[in-house]
C-alpha positions, -999 to +999 in steps of 0.1 A: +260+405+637+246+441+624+267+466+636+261+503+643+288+529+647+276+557+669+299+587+676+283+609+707+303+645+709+291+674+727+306+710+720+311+716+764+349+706+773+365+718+803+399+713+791+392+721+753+360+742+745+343+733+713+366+703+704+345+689+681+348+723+657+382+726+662+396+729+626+424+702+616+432+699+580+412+724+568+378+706+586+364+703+620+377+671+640+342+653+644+339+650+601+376+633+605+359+606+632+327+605+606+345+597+578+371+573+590+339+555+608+325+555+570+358+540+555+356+511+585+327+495+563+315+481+595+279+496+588+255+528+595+273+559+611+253+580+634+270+611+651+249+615+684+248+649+700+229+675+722+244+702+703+224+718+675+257+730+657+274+695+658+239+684+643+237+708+611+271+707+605+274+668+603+238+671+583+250+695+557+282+672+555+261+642+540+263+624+570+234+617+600+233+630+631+203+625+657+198+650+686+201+640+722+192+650+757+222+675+762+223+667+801+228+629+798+254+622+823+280+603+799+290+594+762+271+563+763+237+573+779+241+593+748+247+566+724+221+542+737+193+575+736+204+579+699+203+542+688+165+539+705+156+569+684+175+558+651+164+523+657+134+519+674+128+482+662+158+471+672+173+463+637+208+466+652+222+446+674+259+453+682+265+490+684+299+503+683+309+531+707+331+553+691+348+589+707+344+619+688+378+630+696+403+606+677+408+622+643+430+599+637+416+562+644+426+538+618+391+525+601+408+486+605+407+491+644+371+502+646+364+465+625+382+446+649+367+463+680+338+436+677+356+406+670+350+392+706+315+392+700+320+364+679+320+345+716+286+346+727+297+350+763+314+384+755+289+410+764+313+443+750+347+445+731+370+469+736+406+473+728+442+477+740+476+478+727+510+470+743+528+497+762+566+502+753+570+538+768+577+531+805+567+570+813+529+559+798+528+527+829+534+557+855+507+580+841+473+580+853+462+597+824+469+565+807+444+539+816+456+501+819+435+473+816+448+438+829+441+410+807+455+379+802+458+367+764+460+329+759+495+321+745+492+328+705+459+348+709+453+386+699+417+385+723+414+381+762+395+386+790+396+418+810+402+416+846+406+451+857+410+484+845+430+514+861+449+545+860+475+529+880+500+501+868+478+466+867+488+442+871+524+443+894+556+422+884+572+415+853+555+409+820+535+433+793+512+460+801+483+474+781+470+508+769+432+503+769+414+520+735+383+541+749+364+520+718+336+499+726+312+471+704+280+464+729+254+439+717+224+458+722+208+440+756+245+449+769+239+488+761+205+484+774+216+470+809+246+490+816+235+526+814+203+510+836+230+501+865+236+528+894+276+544+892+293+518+909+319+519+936+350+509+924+337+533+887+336+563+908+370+557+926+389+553+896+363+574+874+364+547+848+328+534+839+338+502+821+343+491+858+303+494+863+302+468+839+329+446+854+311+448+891+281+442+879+290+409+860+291+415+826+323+401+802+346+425+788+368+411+762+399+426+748+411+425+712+452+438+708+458+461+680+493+471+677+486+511+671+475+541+695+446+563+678+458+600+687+432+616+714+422+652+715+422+663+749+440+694+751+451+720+732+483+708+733+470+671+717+454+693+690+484+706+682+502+672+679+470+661+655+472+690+630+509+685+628+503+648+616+476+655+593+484+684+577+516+669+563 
């Protein structure tokens, strides 16, 4: 495999305006995400943007940024019109999906997020850990992804994600990770395929891929990256890194 790790930000956020810039540790979040993707060794590291500010600064930074559409409709739309204009012959051929707003993702997890590709029938990895805060089941902030990991194994087949608590009676539930390792013909179908029912319900898009057949496989990591969502979660983040 020949990974690429493609981080698509845009400055507009209802909920937190200009996230991206926000200032934690003395630099804006998104060169956090770039340079923890650069310490995860897993290959190239392309921040993908429709903002011309995000672009210079991440430029002038050292690091490489390629413009997009700023109307796409989602994160990957964005990632898959940056990789065809990074990598027009198609050098790469598992692209990593990576959020802009986790300052503090552990380099390690972003390497495992592709491990399931190693099964040729997995058409995207993702990630999930287990959920010990009862409060996080009852959330619907917190998305939960039931999967069913052979006994002894850290990788399993996703059945079904949702905000609400999947699936019912006793046993482990799990916190998906918003981070995702495509092989390329993957990337290339998905953001083809119409929003689907069951995506718009729960306004979760990984469920277009489930409806429409494709494999989702699940790798457990055993730590939460920290997500900028709100000013209070920025708060949280500069606290833990400006120690």
């Amino acid at each position: 495999m020949n990974p690429v790790i493609i981080i698509p930000t845009r400055l507009s956020s209802t909920r937190l305006p200009n996230k991206p810039l926000a200032t934690i540790a003395g630099q804006p979040m998104i060169l956090h995400v770039l340079r923890r993707a650069e310490k995860s060794g897993v290959g190239p590291v392309i921040v993908a943007s429709g903002d011309r500010k995000i672009a210079d600064l991440i430029n002038q930074a050292g690091g490489t940024a390629v413009m997009t559409d700023p109307n796409l409709p989602s994160g990957s739309d964005r990632v898959f019109e940056a990789l065809e204009k990074f990598d027009p012959t198609s050098s790469f051929d598992v692209i990593i999906n990576l959020q802009g707003d986790l300052p503090t993702i552990d380099p390690n997890i972003i390497q495992t997020a592709f491990k399931s590709l190693n099964n040729s029938l997995v058409d995207i990895g993702t990630l999930a850990t287990e959920i010990k805060d009862n409060g996080e089941k009852e959330d619907p902030n917190i998305v939960k992804v039931a999967v069913s990991f052979p006994s002894g194994q850290t990788i399993g087949r996703a059945i079904y994600f949702s905000r609400a608590i999947v699936p019912a009676g006793e046993g482990s539930h799990y916190h998906h990770i918003g981070i995702y390792a495509y092989r390329r013909e993957a990337l290339k179908n998905f953001v083809a395929l119409p929003e689907s029912s069951l995506e718009k319900r729960e306004k979760l898009e990984q469920l277009r891929a489930l409806e429409a057949g494709m494999r989702i496989d699940v790798s457990l990591v055993d730590t939460f990256p920290d997500g900028v969502d709100t000013p209070a979660d920025l708060e949280r983040v500069r606290r833990k890194l400006e120690i």
